[in-house]
PATI-383791 format. One record per residue (C-alpha): residue number from 1; x negated, z negated, y negated. Coordinates in steps of 0.25 Angstrom, whole numbers, padded with zeros to 4 digits, always signed. Layout:
N
gudren|x|z|y
NUM|X|Z|Y
...
This chain:
509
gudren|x|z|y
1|-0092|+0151|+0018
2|-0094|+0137|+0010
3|-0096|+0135|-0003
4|-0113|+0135|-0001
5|-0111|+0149|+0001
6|-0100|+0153|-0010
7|-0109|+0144|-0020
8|-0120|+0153|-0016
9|-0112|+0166|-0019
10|-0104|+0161|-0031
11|-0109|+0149|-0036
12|-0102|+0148|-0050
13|-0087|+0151|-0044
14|-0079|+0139|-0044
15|-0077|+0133|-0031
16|-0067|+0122|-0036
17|-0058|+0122|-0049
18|-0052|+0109|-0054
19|-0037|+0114|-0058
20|-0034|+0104|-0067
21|-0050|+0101|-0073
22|-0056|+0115|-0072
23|-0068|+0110|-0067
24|-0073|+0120|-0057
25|-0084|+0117|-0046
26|-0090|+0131|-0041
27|-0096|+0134|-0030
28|-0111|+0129|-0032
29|-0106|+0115|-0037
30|-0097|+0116|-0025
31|-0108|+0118|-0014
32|-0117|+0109|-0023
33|-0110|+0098|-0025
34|-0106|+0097|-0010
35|-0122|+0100|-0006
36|-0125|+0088|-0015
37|-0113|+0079|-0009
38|-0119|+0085|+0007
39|-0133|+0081|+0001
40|-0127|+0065|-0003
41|-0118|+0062|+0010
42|-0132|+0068|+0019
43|-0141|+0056|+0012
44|-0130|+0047|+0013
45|-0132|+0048|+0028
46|-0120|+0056|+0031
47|-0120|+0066|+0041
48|-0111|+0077|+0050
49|-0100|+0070|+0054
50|-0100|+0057|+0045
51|-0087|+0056|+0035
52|-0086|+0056|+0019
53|-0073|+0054|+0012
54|-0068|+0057|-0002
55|-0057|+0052|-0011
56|-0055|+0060|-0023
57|-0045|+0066|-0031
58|-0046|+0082|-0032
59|-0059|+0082|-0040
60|-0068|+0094|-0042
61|-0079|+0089|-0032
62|-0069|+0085|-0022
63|-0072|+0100|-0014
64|-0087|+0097|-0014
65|-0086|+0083|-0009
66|-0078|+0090|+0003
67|-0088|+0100|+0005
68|-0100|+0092|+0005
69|-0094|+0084|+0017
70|-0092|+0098|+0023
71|-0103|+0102|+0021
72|-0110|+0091|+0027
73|-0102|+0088|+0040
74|-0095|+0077|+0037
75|-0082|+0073|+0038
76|-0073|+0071|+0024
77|-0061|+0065|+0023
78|-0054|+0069|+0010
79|-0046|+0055|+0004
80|-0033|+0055|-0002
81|-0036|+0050|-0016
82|-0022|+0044|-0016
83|-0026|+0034|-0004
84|-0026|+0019|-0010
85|-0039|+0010|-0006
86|-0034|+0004|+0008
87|-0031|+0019|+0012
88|-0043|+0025|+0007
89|-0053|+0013|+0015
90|-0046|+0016|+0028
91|-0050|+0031|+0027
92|-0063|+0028|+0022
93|-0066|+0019|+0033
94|-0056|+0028|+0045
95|-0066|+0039|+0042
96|-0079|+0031|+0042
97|-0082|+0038|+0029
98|-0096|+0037|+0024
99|-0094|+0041|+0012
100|-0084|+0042|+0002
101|-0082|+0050|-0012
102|-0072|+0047|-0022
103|-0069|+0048|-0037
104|-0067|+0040|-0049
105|-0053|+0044|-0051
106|-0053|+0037|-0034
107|-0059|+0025|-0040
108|-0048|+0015|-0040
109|-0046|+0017|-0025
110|-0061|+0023|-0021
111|-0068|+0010|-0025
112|-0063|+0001|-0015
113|-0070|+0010|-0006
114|-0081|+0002|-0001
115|-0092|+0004|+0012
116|-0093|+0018|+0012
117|-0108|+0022|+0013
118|-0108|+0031|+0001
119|-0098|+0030|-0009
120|-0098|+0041|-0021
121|-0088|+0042|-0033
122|-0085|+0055|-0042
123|-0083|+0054|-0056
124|-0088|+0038|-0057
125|-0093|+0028|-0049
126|-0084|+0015|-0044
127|-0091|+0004|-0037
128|-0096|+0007|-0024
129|-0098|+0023|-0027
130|-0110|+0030|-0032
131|-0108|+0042|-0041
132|-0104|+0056|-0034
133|-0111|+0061|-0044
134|-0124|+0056|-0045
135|-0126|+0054|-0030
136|-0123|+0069|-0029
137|-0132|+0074|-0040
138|-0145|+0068|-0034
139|-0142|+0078|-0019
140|-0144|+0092|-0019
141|-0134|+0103|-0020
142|-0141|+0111|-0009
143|-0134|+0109|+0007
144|-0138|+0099|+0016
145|-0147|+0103|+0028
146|-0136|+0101|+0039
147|-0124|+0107|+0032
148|-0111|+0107|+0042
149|-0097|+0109|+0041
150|-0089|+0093|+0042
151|-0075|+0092|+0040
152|-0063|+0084|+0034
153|-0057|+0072|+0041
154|-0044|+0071|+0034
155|-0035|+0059|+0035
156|-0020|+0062|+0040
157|-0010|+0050|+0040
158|-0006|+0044|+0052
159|+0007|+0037|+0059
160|-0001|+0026|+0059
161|-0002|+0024|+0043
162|-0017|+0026|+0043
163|-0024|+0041|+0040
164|-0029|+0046|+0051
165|-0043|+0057|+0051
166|-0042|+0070|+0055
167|-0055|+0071|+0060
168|-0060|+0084|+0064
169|-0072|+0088|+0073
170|-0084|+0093|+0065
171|-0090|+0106|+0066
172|-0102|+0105|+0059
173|-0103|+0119|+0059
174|-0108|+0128|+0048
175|-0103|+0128|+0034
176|-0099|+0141|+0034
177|-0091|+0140|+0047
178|-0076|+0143|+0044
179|-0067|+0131|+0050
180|-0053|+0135|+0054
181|-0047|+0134|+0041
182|-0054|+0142|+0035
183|-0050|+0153|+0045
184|-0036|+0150|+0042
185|-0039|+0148|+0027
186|-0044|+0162|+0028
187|-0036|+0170|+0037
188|-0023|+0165|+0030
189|-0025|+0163|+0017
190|-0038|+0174|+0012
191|-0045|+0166|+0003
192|-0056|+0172|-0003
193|-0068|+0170|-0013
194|-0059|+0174|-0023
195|-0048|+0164|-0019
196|-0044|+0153|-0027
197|-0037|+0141|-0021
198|-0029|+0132|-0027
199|-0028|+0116|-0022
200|-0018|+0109|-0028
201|-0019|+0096|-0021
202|-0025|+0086|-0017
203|-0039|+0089|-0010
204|-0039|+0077|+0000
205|-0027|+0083|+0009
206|-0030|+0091|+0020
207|-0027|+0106|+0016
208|-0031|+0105|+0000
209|-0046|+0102|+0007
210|-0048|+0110|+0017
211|-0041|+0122|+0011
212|-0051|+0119|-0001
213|-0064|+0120|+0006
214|-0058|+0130|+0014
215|-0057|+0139|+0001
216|-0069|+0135|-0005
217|-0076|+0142|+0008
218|-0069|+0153|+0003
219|-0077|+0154|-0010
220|-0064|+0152|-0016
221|-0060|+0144|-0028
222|-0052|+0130|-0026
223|-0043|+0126|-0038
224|-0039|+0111|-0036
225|-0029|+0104|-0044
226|-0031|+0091|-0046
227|-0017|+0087|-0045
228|-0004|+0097|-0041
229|+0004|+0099|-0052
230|+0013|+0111|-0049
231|+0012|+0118|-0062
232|-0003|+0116|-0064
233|-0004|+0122|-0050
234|+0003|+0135|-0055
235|-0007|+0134|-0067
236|-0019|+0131|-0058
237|-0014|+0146|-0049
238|-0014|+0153|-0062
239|-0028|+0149|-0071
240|-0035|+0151|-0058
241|-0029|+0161|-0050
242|-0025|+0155|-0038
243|-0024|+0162|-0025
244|-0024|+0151|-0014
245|-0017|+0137|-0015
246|-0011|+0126|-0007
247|+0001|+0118|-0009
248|+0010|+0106|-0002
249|+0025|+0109|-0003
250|+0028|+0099|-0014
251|+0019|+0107|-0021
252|+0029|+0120|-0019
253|+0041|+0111|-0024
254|+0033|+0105|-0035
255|+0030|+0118|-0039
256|+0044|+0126|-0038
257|+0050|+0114|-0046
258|+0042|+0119|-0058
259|+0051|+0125|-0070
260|+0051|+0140|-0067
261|+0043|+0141|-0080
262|+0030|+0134|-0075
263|+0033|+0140|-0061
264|+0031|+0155|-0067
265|+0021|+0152|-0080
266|+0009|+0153|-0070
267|+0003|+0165|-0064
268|+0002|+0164|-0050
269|-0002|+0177|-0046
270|-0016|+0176|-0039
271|-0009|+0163|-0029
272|-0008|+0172|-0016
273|-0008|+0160|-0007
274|+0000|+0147|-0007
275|-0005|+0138|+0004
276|+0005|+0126|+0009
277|+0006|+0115|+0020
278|+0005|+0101|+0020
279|+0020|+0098|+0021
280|+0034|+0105|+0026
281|+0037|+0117|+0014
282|+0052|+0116|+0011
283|+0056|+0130|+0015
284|+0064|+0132|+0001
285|+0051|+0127|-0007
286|+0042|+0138|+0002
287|+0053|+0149|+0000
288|+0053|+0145|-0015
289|+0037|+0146|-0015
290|+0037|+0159|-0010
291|+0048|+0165|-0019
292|+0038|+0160|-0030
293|+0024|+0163|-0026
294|+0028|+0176|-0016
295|+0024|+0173|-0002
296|+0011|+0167|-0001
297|+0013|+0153|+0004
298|+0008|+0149|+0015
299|+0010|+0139|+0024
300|+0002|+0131|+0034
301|+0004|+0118|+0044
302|-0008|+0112|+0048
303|-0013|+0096|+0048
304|-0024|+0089|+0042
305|-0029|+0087|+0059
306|-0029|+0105|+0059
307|-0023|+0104|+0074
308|-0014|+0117|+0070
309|-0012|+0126|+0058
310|+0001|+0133|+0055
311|+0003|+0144|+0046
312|+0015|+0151|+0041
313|+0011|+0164|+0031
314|+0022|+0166|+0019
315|+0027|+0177|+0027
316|+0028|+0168|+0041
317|+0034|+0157|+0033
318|+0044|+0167|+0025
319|+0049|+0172|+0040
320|+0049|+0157|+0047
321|+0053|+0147|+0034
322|+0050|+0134|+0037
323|+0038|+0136|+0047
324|+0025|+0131|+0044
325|+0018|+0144|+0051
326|+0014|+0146|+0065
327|+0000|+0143|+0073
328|-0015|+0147|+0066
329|-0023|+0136|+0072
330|-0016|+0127|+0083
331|-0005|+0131|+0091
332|+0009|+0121|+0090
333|+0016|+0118|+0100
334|+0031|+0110|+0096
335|+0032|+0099|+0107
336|+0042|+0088|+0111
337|+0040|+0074|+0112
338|+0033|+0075|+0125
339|+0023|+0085|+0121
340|+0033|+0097|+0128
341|+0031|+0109|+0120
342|+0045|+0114|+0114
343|+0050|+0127|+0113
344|+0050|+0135|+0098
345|+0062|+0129|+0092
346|+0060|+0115|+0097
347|+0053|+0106|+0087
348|+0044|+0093|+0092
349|+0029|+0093|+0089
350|+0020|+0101|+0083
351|+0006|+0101|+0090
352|-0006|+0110|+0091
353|-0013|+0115|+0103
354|-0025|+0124|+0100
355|-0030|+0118|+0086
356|-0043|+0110|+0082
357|-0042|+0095|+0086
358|-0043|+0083|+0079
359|-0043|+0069|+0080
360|-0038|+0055|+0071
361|-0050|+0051|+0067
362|-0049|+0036|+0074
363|-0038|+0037|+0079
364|-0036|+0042|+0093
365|-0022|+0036|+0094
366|-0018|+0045|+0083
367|-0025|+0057|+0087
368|-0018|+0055|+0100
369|-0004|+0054|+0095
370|-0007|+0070|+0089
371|-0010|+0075|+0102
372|-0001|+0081|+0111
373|+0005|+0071|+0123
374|+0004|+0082|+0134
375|-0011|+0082|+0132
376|-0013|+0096|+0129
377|-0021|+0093|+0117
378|-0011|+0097|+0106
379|-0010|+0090|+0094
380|+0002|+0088|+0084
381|+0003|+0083|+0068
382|+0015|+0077|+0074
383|+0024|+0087|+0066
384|+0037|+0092|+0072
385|+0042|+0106|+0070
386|+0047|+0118|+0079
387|+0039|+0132|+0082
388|+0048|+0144|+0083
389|+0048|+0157|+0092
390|+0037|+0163|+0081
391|+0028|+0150|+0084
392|+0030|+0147|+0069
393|+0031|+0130|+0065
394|+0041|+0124|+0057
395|+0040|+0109|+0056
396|+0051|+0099|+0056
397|+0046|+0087|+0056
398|+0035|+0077|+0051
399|+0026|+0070|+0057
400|+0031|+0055|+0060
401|+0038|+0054|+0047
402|+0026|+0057|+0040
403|+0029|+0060|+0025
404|+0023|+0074|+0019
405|+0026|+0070|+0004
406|+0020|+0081|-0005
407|+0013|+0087|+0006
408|+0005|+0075|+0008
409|+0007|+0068|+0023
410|+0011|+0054|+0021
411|+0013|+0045|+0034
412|+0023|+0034|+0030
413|+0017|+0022|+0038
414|+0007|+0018|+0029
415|+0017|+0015|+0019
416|+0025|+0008|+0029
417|+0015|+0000|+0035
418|+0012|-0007|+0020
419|+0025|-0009|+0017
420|+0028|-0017|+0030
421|+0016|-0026|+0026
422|+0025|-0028|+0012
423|+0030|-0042|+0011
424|+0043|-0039|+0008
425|+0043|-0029|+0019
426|+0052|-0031|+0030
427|+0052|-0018|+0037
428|+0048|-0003|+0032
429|+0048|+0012|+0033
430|+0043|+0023|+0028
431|+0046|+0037|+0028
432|+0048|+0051|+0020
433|+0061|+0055|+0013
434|+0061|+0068|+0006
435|+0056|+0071|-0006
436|+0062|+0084|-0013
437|+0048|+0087|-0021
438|+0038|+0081|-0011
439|+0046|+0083|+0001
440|+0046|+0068|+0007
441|+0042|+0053|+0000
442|+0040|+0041|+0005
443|+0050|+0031|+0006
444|+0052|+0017|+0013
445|+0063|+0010|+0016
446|+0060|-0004|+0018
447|+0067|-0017|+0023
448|+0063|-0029|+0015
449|+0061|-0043|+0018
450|+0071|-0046|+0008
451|+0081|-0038|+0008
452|+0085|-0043|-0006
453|+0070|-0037|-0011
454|+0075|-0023|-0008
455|+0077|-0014|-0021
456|+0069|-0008|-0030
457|+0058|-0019|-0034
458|+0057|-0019|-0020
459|+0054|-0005|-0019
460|+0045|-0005|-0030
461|+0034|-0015|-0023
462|+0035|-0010|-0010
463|+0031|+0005|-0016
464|+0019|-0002|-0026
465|+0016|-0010|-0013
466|+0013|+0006|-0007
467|+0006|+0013|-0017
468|-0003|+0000|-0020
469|-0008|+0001|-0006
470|-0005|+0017|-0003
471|-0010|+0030|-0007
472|+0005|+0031|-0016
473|+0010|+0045|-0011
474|+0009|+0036|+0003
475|+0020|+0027|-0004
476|+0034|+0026|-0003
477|+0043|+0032|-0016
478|+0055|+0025|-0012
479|+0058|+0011|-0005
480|+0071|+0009|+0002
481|+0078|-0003|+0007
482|+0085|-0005|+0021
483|+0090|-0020|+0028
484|+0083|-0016|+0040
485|+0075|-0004|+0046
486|+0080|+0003|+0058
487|+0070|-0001|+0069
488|+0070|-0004|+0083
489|+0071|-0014|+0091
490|+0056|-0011|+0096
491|+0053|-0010|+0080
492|+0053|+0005|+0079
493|+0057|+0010|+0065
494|+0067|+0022|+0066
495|+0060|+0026|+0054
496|+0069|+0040|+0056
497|+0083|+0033|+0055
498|+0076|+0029|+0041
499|+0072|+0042|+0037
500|+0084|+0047|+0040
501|+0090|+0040|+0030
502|+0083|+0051|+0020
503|+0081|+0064|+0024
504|+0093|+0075|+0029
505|+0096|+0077|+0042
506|+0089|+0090|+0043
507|+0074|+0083|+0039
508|+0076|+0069|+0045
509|+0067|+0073|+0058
């Protein structure tokens, strides 16, 4: 199915719901709108293969821009609208997109954008941009000739301190052809035509996309919340009967920490499925989740490259706490340093044989550091975790001190790249502590040229210095002082002695 066909069967049904505005697209405006959008990137040159991308807060159109790039075999790559201008030209110009949509409400940052071939605005025009919704307008709502299946190329943080591309190969296959997702999508999760699915963040991460258009294949409805507020989310399940959503683990605790009033005023009835992934579930948070809502979260691992997918039922997860399911896609394999595979019980690497592969786009060093060193093809995220007898995973590590704050993958060397360029700098590290709502923050401990400079003036600029040059959720919270940083003669940082510093024994990795 894609939303052609369901606009044909049910035009007038709505395809996507604004939680907090009420506006509805249905399911004509939907496939129109994207047939327009096809019609505009053909004549602008664009072909199979060539790139868009979007910056956008969650905005009602936001779905039929995707789908148009879908639909017409492009790639798309979906931009955090939190990236600042430096950020967002690097991707623009890493992904050699040719054309870029954004909104008024993106303009501060959107109109540094310059050089992209077309350059279209929502809602209002900045220089540089013609109107979305004039240039539209003038294409018709009908498919293009050579309709064919693109994909997303999404951008995952690297060591490095720059995004890397996930970039997939294309199909170009059939619109109506099911992708694996959708095969998973429908053997674990049932939705139907009569599903509503609820998307409480933001539509530029990974899952919240894909599990979007995945639904919308369906013929079901897709609430989207423009922002999560935990309490609106109960509200948003009850006024339009809910059945499927997705959620982040802050979003668990944000939402048991309600007052037991606003956690028992809504009804919640018709939600029979709670998806989760994106970050570690405390095992006390899931248990409290399912005392609440009855067993009907699910869990999955899986990564924005979609080498392997983990799944773990309510019932799987409610005999092996902890786990974050066993194989449906990939097979892991848990390996030592060496790339020797270790017995259940034994935690090292997580790879994948058997999955779909990927590639960094422009980056071969990268793509190569994820593959397997025995040459067996198997690729990792670089997680660490353990496998028991059952073949059920339970991580126990992150990647390379990554950061997963709110869900949200943060990789700590952009920040400390930009602070050891800071005059009054003298050494630097960055690295997650916990967090009780969002699970870690970022925080740097720095050693100063003057050490006399060190306190909280100090500690103000360095964190203005961050968040005038970095998406601020990249940004540090906090700023510590030490004399010296524990290095190496050869200059390597033991950035674990720091961390130590902050977490318990049990979690310091």
């Amino acid at each position: 199915m894609h939303p052609g066909a369901i606009a044909a069967a049910t035009p007038d049904k709505p395809a996507v719901i604004m939680a907090g505005s009420g506006r509805v697209v249905t399911f004509r405006e939907l496939d129109e709108e994207s047939n327009r959008l096809a019609h505009l990137l053909r004549a602008a040159g664009l072909r199979p293969g060539d790139h868009i991308a979007f910056m956008l807060e969650n905005h009602p159109l936001y779905l039929a821009i995707a789908w148009a790039a879908h639909r017409s075999g492009l790639y798309y790559t979906a931009i955090s609208s939190r990236l600042q201008a430096g950020e967002l030209a690097y991707i623009l110009k890493n992904c050699q997109a040719r054309a870029f949509i954004s909104s008024k409400a993106m303009e501060a940052v959107a109109a540094t954008v310059t050089g992209v071939e077309l350059q279209l605005m929502l809602d209002g025009v900045a220089p540089g941009f013609a109107s979305y919704e004039e240039a539209t307008a003038a294409q018709p709502g009908t498919p293009i000739a050579d309709e064919c299946q693109g994909s997303d190329m999404l951008y995952s943080s690297g060591t490095t301190g720059r995004p890397k591309g996930v970039k997939p190969a294309l199909s170009l296959a059939p619109l109506d052809t099911p992708g694996p997702l959708m095969r998973l999508v429908s053997l674990l999760f049932a939705p139907t035509a009569d599903s509503v699915y609820l998307s409480p963040a933001p539509l530029y991460h990974a899952a919240p996309l894909r599990y979007c258009l995945a639904f919308l294949r369906f013929g079901a409805t897709v609430v989207v919340m423009e922002r999560f507020d935990p309490e609106a989310a109960l509200a948003t399940i009850e006024r339009y009967g809910v059945t499927h959503a997705q959620w982040v683990p802050t979003m668990f605790i944000k939402l048991l920490k309600l007052p037991a009033e606003a956690r028992t005023r809504h009804d919640l009835s018709t939600l029979r499925c709670a998806i989760h992934a994106a970050a570690p579930c405390p095992v006390p948070v899931k248990e409290q989740m399912m005392e609440w809502w009855g067993p009907i979260v699910h869990e999955y691992y899986a990564g924005t490259e979609g080498n392997g997918f983990l799944y773990a039922s309510p019932e799987d997860w409610l005999n092996h706490r902890g786990t974050v399911g066993r194989p449906l896609l990939g097979v892991p394999h848990v390996c030592d340093e060496d790339g020797r595979e270790l017995p259940p019980g034994e935690q090292g690497t997580v790879y994948f044989s058997d999955g779909p592969a990927f590639e960094y786009h422009d980056d071969p060093a990268k793509t190569r550091s994820g593959q397997d060193p025995l040459g067996r093809g198997w690729t990792t995220l670089g997680d660490i975790g353990y496998l028991d007898e059952e073949g059920f995973l339970y991580l126990t590590d992150r990647r390379s001190y990554m950061i997963i704050s709110g869900g949200v993958n943060i990789y700590p060397q952009e920040a400390e790249n930009l602070l050891a360029v800071h005059p009054k700098v003298a050494d630097v590290a960055v690295f997650g502590v916990p967090d009780e709502e969002m699970g870690e923050q970022v925080k740097a401990v720095v050693e100063a040229v003057v050490p006399e400079e060190a306190g909280p003036g100090l500690e103000a600029e360095l964190i203005e210095y961050c968040r005038a040059n970095l998406a601020h959720y990249k940004c540090p919270k906090s700023v510590d002082f030490r004399a010296e940083l524990p290095r190496h003669p050869t200059g390597k940082l033991f950035k674990r002695i720091l961390r130590a510093e902050y977490w318990p024994p049990e979690q310091r990795g």
